[in-house]
BANUBA-141906 format. One record per residue (C-alpha): residue in one letter; chain; x negated, z, y. Coordinates in Angstrom, 1 decimal, padded with zeros to 4 digits. Example, Ala and Ser with C-alpha at 12.3 -4.5 7.8 and 13.67 -1.06 7.14 Angstrom:
2
 residuo cadena   east     up  north
       a      A -012.3  007.8 -004.5
       s      A -013.7  007.1 -001.1
//
This chain:
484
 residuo cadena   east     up  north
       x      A  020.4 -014.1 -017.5
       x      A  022.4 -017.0 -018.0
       x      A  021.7 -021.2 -016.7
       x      A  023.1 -020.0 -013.3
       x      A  021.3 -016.9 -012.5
       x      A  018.2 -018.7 -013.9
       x      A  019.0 -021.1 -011.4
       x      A  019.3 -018.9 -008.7
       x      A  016.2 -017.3 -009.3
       x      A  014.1 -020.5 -009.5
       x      A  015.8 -022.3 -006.6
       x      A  015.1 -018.8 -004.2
       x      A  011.6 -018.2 -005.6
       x      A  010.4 -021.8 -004.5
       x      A  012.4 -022.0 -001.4
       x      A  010.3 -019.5 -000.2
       x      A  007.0 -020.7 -001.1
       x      A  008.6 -024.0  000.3
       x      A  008.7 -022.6  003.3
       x      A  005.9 -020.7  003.5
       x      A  003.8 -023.9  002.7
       x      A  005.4 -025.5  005.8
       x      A  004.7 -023.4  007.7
       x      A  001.3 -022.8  007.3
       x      A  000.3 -026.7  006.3
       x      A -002.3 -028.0  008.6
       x      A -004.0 -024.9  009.5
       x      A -006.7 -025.2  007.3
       x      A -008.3 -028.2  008.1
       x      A -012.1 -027.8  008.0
       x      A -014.4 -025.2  006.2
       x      A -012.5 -021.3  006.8
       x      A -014.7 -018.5  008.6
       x      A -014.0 -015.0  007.9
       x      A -010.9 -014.5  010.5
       x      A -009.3 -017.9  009.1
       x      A -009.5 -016.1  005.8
       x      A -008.8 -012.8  005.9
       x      A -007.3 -012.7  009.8
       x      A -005.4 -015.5  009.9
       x      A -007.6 -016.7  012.7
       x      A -005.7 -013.3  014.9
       x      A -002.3 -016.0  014.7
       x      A  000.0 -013.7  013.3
       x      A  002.6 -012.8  015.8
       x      A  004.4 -009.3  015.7
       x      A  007.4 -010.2  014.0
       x      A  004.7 -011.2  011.0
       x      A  003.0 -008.2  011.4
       x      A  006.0 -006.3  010.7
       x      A  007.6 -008.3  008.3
       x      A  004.2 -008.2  006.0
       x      A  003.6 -004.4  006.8
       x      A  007.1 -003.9  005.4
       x      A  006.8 -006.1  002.3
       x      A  003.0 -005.2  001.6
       x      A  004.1 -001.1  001.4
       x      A  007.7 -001.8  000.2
       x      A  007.0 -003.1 -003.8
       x      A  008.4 -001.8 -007.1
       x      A  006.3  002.0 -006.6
       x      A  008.7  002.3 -003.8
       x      A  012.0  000.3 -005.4
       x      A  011.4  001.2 -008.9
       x      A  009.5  004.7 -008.8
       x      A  010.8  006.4 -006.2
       x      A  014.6  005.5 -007.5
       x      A  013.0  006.3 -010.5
       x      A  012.9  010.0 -009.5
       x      A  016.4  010.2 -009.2
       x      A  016.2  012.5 -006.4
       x      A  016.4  012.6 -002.1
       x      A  013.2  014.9 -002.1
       x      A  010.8  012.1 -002.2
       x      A  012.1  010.0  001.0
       x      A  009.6  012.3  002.9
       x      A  007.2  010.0  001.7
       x      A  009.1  006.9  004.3
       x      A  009.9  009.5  006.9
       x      A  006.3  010.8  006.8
       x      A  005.0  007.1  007.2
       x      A  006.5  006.8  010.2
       x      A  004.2  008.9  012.1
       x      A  001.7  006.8  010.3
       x      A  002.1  003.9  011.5
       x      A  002.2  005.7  015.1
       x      A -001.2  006.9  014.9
       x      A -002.2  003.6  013.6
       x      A -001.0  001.8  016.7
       x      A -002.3  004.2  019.2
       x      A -005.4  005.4  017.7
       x      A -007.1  003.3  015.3
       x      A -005.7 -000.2  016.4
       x      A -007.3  000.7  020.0
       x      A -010.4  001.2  018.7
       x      A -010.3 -001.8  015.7
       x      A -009.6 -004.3  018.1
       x      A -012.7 -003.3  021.1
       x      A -015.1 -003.4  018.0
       x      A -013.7 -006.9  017.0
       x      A -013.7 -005.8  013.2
       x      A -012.8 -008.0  010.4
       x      A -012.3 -004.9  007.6
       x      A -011.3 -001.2  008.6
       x      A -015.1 -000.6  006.8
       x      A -016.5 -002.6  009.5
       x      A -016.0 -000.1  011.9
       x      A -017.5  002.4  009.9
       x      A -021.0  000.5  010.3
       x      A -020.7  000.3  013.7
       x      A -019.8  003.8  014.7
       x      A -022.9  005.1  012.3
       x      A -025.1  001.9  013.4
       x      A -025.4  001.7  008.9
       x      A -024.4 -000.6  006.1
       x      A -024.5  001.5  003.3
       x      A -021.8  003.8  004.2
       x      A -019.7  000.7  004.9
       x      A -020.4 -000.8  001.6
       x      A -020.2  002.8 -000.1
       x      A -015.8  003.3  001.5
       x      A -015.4 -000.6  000.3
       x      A -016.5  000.2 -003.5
       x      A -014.1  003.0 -003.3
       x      A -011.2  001.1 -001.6
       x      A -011.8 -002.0 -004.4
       x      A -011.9  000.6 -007.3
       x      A -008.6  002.2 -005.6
       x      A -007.2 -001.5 -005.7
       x      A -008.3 -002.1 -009.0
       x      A -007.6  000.9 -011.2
       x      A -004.6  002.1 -009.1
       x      A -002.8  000.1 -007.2
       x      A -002.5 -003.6 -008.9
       x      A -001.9 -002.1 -012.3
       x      A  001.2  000.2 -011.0
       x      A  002.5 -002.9 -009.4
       x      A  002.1 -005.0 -012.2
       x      A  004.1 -002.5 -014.1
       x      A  006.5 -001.3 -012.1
       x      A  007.9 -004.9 -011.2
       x      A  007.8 -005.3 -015.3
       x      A  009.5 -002.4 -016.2
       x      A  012.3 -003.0 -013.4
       x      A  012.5 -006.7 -015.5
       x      A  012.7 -005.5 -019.1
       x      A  015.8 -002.6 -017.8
       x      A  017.7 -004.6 -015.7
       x      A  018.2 -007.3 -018.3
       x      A  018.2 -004.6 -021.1
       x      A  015.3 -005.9 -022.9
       x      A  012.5 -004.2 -025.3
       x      A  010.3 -002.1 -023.4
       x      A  007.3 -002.1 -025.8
       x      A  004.3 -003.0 -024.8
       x      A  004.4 -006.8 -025.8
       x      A  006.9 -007.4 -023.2
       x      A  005.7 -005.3 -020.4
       x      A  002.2 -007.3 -021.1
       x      A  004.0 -010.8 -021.2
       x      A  006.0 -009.9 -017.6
       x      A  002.5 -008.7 -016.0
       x      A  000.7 -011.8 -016.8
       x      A  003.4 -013.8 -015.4
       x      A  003.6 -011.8 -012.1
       x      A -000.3 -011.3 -011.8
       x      A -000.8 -015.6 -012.3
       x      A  001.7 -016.6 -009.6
       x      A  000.8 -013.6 -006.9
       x      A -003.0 -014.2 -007.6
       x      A -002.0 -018.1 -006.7
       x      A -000.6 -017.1 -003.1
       x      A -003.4 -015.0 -002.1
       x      A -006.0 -017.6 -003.4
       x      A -004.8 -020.7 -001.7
       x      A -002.9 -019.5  001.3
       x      A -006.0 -016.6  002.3
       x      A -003.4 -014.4  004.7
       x      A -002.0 -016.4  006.9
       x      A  000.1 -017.3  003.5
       x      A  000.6 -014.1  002.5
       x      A  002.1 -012.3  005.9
       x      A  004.3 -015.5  006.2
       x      A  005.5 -015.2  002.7
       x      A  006.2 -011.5  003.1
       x      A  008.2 -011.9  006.5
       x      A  010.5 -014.4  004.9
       x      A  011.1 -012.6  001.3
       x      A  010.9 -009.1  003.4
       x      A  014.4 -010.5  004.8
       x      A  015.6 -011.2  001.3
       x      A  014.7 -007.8  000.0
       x      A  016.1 -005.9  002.6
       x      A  019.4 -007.2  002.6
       x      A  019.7 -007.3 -000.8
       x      A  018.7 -003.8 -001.3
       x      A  020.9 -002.5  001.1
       x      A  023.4 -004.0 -000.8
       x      A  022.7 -002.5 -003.9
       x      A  022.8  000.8 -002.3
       x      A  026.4  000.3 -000.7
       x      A  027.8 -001.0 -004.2
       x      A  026.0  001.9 -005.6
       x      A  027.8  004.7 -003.4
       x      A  030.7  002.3 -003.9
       x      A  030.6  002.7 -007.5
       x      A  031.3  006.7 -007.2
       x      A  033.9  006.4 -004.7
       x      A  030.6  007.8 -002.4
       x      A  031.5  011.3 -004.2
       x      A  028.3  012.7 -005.0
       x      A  029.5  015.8 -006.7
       x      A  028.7  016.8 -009.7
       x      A  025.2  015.8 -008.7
       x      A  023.1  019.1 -009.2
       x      A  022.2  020.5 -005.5
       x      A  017.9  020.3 -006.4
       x      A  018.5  016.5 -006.6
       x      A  020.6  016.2 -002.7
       x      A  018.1  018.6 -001.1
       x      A  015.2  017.8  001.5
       x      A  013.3  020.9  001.2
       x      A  011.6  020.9 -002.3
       x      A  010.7  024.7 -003.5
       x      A  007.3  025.4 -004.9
       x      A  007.8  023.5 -008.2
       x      A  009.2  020.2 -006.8
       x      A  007.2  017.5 -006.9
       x      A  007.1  017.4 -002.6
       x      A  007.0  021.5 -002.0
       x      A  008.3  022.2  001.7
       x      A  004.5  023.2  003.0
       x      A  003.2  020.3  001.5
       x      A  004.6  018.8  004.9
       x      A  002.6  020.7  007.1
       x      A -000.7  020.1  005.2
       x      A -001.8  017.2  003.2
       x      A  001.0  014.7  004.2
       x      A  000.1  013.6  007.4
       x      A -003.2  013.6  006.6
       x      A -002.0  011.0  003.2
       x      A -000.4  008.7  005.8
       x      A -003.0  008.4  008.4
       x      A -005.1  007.5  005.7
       x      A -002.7  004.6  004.4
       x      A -001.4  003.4  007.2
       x      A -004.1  003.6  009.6
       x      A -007.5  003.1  006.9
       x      A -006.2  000.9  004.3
       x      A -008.0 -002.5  004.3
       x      A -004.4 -004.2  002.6
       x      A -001.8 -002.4  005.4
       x      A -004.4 -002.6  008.8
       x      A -005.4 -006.3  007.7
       x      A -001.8 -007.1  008.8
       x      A -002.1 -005.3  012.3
       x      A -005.5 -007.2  013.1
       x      A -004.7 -010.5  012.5
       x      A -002.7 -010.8  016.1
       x      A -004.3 -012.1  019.1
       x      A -004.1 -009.0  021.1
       x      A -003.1 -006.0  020.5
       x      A -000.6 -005.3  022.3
       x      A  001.4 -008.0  020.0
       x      A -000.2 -005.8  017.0
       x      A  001.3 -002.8  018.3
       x      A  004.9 -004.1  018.8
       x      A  004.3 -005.5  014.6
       x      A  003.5 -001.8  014.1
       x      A  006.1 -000.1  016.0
       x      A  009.4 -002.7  014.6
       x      A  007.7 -001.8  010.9
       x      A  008.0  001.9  011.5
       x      A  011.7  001.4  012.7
       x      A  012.7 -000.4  009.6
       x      A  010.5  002.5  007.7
       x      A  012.6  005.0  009.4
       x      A  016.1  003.0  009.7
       x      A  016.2  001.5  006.0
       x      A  013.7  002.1  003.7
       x      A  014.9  005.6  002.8
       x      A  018.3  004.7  002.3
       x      A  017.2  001.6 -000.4
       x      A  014.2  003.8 -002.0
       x      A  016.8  007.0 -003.0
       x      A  020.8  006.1 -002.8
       x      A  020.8  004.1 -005.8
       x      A  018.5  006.4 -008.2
       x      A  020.5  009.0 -006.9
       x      A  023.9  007.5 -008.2
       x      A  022.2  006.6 -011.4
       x      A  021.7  010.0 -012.1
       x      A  025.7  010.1 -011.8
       x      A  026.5  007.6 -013.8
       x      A  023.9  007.9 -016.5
       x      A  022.4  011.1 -016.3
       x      A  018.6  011.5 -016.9
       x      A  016.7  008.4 -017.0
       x      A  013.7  008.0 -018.1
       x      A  010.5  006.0 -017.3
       x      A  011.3  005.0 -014.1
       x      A  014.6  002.9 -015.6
       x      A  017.3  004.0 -013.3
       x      A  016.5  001.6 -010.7
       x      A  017.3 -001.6 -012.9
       x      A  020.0  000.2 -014.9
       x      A  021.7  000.6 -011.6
       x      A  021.0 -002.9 -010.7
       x      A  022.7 -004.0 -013.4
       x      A  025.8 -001.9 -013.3
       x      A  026.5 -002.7 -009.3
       x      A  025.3 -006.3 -009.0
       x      A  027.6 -009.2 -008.7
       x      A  026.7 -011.6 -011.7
       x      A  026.1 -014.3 -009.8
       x      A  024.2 -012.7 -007.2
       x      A  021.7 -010.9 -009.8
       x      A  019.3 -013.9 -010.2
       x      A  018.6 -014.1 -006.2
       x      A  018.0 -010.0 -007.0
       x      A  015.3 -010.7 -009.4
       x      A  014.1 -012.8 -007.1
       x      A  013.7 -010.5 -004.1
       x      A  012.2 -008.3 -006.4
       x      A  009.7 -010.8 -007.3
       x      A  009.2 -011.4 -004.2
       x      A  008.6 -007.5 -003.1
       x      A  006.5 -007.2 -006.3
       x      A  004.4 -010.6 -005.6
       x      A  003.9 -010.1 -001.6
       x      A  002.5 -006.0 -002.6
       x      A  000.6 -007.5 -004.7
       x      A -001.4 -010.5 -003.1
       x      A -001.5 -008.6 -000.2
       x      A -003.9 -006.3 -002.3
       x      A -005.6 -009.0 -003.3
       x      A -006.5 -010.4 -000.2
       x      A -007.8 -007.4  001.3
       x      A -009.9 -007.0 -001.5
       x      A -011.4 -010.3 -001.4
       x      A -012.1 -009.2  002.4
       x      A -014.1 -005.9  001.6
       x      A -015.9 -007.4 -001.3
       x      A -017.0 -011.0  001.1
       x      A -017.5 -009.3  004.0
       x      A -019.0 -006.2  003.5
       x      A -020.6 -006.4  000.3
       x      A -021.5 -009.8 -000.3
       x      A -022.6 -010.9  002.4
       x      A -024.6 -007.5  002.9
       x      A -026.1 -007.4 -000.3
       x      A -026.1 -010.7 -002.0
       x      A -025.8 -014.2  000.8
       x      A -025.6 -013.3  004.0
       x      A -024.7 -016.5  005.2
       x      A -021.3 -017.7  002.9
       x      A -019.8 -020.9  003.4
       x      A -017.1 -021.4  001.2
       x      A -015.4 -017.9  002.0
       x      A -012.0 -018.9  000.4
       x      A -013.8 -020.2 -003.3
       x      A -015.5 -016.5 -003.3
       x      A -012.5 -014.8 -002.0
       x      A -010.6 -016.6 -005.1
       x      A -013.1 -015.4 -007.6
       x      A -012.6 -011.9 -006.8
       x      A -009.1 -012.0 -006.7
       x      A -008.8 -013.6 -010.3
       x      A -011.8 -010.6 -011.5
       x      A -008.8 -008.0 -010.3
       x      A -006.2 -009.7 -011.4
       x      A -007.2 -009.8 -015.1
       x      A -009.0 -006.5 -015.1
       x      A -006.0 -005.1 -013.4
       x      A -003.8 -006.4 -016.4
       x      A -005.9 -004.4 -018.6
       x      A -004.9 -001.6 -017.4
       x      A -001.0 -001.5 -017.4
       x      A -000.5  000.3 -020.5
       x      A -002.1  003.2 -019.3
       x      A  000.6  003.0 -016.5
       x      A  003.3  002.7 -019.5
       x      A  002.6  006.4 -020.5
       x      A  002.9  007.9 -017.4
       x      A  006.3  010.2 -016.3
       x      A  006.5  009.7 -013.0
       x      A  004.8  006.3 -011.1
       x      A  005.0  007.2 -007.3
       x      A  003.5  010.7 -008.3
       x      A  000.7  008.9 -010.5
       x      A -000.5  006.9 -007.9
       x      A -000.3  009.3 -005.4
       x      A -002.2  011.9 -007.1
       x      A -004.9  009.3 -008.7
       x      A -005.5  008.0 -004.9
       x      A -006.4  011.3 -003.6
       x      A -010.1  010.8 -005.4
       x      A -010.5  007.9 -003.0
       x      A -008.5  008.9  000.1
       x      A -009.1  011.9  001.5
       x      A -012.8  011.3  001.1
       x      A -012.5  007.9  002.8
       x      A -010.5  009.4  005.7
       x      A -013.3  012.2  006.3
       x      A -016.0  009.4  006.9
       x      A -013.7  007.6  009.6
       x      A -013.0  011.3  011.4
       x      A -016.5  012.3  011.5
       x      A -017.3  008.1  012.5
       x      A -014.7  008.4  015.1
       x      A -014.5  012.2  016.7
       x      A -018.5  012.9  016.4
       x      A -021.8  011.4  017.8
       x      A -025.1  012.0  016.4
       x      A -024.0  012.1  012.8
       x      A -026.2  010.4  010.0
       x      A -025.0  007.4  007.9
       x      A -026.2  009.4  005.0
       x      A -024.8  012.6  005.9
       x      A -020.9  011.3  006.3
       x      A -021.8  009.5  002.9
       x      A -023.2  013.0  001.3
       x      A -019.4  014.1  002.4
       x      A -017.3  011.5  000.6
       x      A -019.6  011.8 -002.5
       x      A -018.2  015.7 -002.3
       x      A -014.7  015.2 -001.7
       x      A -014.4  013.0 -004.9
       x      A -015.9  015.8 -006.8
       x      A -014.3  018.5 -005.5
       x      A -010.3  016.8 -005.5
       x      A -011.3  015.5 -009.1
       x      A -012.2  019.5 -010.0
       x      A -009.0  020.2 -008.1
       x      A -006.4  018.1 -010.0
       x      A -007.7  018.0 -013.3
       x      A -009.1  021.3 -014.0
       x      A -008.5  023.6 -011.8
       x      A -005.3  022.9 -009.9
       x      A -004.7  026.1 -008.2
       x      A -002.1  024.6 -006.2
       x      A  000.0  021.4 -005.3
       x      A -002.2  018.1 -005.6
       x      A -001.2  017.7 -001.4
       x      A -002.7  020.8 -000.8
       x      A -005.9  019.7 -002.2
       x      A -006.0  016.7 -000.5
       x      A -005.9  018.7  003.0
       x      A -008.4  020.9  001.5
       x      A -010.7  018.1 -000.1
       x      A -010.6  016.3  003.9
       x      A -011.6  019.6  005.4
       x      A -014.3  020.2  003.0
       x      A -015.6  016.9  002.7
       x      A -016.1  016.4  006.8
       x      A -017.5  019.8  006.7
       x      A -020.2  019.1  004.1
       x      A -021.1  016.0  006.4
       x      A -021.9  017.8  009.5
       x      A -023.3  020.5  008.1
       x      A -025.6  018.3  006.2
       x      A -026.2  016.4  009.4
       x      A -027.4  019.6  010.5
       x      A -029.5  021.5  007.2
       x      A -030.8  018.1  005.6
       x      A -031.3  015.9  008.7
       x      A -031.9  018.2  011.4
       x      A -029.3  016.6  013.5
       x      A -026.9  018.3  015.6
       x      A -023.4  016.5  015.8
       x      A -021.3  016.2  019.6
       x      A -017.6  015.8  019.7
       x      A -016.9  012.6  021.2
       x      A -013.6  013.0  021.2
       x      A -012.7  012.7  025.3
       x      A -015.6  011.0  026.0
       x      A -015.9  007.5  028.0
       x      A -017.4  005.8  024.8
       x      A -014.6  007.1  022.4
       x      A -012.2  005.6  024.6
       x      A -010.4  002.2  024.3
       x      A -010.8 -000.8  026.6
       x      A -007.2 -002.4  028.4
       x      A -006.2 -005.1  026.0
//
């Protein structure tokens, strides 16, 4: 970059923590609670909750790695999201908000009337966070760095960029506690978006928005059995991925609980699955697509920032880094924050002090813990082929197991704490026998299978260990939601 993209990028970046700091100043007078913290004190109007929904999900695994594909198969993965975030506003946000909770976990306890099984999901939703999640951020916002300005890739570099995005995201989500964070996101998710939209149109632009030559594998939506997204992949594990994420996920529901009623949740919801379905596909495939025009194959996960750099108006390339700073910083203090939340709220204080007082000096220590064990671990993201795939198939240890305890929690009564738990302690077993050893078919396949098994190992251990017979509850008055 030269003095004036430099300058571009500095004067942008601080702008908006400018104005996230004014906006937020004075609302932290006095000694924080839990909901100041981690819920923002349920202030967050719906055009926050969208705008930090958007930026939280949309970060360089999305940018970077799906681009980095170079392909239109994997915009299933927005399109399937979609649905997502409809069952999160009309199942799960019904029932998060007449239980009050404070973590997606907390529900958990209360359905199974237990604190182990809630403290058992939050150990795997940290080590999910920890070992998956902030590492591929970390160095998928590096990598994007070191292409787009055609630097060394080695691991020096990729280390030095981590640190440096890992310091100034930890700061946001230590100091601000959400409230920061969703207002940060809304104002650099505006940035982002326009910018990448951009990029996309000066990427078609670029080819004359011929895509021939482009072999057909790479234009199609149906993926054959070898793809990385087969066809019947849809109809199985898919949904099952998103209701997980969307609707279970301490980082992505945090966001939706931190209104003052729900009904202002739901509209945050509902405007975040429009932009999901309106834009995000077009930014997360067009311009890895055209890469693959203009440079062929690229490898680990460059074609984003090559294309960057090819399209991008010199002097409007420094407010690009930016917004990708920005995408990569919001993902990744969002994380952050949640963690903090799981490990205060339903470890700590469970296991350790029940009665905290200075919530926001223990939620800072934890997120500084992540942040530098999370560094650790970016080289082993370095050697991977694909990053959206990585993550993906790494998370289904954690997720499909997590999601069976919140079905049984949710659709049966009479279900023991310990049986649910016997459940999730299967389904990491069996999807970590799936994808590593055995693999008899497509990792999304065995994350159906691993949900199925795993909920059936809990009831009928409800039944042969604990002599317990399980009810549906589904239908019933209980399982219902109040009015908001």
């Amino acid at each position: 970059m030269n003095t004036i993209q430099v300058a571009v990028f500095i004067a942008i970046t601080a702008l908006i923590a400018l104005a996230t700091y004014l906006h937020v100043r004075g609302t932290r007078k006095g000694p924080q609670n839990e909901r100041d913290y981690f819920l923002a004190g349920g202030s967050l109007s719906w055009y926050f909750v969208a705008g930090s929904i958007t930026l939280t999900n949309l970060s360089t695994d999305q940018l970077v790695s799906m681009n980095g594909n170079q392909m239109l198969l994997v915009a299933w993965w927005e399109f399937a999201a979609v649905a997502g975030l409809f069952i999160l506003a009309f199942v799960f946000l019904p029932v998060y908000y007449r239980e009050n909770c404070t973590t997606t976990t907390e529900l958990l306890q209360k359905k199974f009337g237990d604190r182990n099984i809630r403290a058992l999901i939050s150990v795997l939703f940290l080590a999910g966070n920890l070992f998956i999640f902030l590492p591929a951020i970390l160095y998928g916002g590096s990598r994007f760095f070191l292409s787009m300005l055609d630097l060394d890739g080695g691991i020096e570099n990729l280390m030095i960029s981590s640190i440096i995005l890992a310091t100034i995201g930890a700061a946001y989500a230590v100091f601000g506690g959400l409230r920061a964070v969703a207002v940060s996101d809304t104002y650099s998710g505006v940035l982002v978006l326009g910018l990448a939209i951009l990029v996309a149109y000066l990427a078609l632009v670029a080819i004359d928005f011929d895509l021939s030559g482009i072999p057909a594998e790479r234009l199609t939506l149906i993926g054959d059995d070898d793809s990385d997204i087969p066809w019947h992949t849809l109809l199985t594990g898919m949904i099952f991925i998103q209701t997980f994420y969307w609707s279970t996920n301490q980082t992505i529901t945090q966001r939706a609980m931190a209104s003052p009623n729900i009904r202002e949740a739901q509209k945050g919801v509902l405007a975040a699955a429009g932009i999901r379905l309106l834009i995000v596909p077009l930014i997360v495939v067009v311009p890895g697509i055209v890469s693959y025009k203009l440079f062929g194959e690229v490898p680990s996960d460059g074609a984003y920032g090559m294309i960057v750099a090819e399209v991008m108006p010199v002097w409007l390339s420094g407010a690009f880094a930016a917004a990708i700073v920005a995408a990569i910083l919001t993902s990744f203090n969002s994380i952050l924050n949640a963690s903090a939340a799981l490990y205060v709220c339903d470890i700590h204080e469970a296991y350790v002090r029940e009665d905290v007082t200075r919530v926001g000096r223990l939620g800072a220590i934890v997120s500084v813990v992540m942040s530098v064990l999370a560094l650790a671990l970016v080289p082993f993201f370095a050697t991977q082929e694909s990053l959206i795939n990585t993550v993906q198939q790494l998370y289904g240890l954690l997720s499909m197991p997590i999601l069976s305890a919140f079905i049984v929690g949710l659709c049966f009564r009479n279900v023991k704490a310990a049986a649910a738990m016997i459940g999730v302690v299967f389904g990491v077993a069996f999807y970590a026998v799936w994808s590593m050893y055995w693999q008899p078919a497509h990792y999304i396949h065995g994350m159906a299978a691993t949900l199925i098994l795993a909920v059936t190992v809990a009831l009928a251990s409800n039944r042969l260990v604990f002599g317990q017979t399980a009810e549906l509850a589904i239908g019933s008055r209980d399982a219902q939601p109040r009015p908001a």
